[in-house]
C-alpha positions in Angstrom: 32.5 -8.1 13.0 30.4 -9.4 10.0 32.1 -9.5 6.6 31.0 -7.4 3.7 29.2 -10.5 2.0 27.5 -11.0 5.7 25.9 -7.6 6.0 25.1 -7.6 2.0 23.3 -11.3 2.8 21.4 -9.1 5.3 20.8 -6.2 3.5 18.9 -8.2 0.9 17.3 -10.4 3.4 15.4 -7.0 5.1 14.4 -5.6 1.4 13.0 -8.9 0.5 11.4 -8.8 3.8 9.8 -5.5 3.6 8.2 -6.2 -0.5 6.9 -9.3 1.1 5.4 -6.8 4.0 4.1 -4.5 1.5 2.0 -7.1 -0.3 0.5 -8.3 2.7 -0.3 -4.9 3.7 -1.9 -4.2 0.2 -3.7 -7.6 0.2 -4.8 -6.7 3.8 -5.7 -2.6 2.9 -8.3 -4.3 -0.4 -9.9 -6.5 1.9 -11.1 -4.1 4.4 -12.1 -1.8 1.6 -14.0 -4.6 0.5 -15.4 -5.5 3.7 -16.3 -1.8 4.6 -18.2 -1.5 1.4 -20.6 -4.7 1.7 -21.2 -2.9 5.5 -22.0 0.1 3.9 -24.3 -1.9 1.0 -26.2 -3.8 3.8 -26.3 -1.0 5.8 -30.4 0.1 4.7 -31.3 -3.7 5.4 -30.0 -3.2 9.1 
């Protein structure tokens, strides 16, 4: 059985884990916006 200061370790492991997911997910979510909007800009030169 982990000790207390194991599964607090743990616990703050995960939550820096998951910001450092959301930021890649919010870098990722403005570069497809960005893509999908030069598609739609070069879209009457198609």
């Amino acid at each position: 059985m982990p000790s207390t200061r194991e599964i607090r370790q743990r616990i703050r492991s995960v939550k820096n884990i998951a910001k450092t997911t959301k930021a890649l997910q919010m870098v990722a979510s403005s570069k497809m916006r960005r893509s999908q909007q030069r598609v739609e800009q070069a879209r009457p030169y198609a």
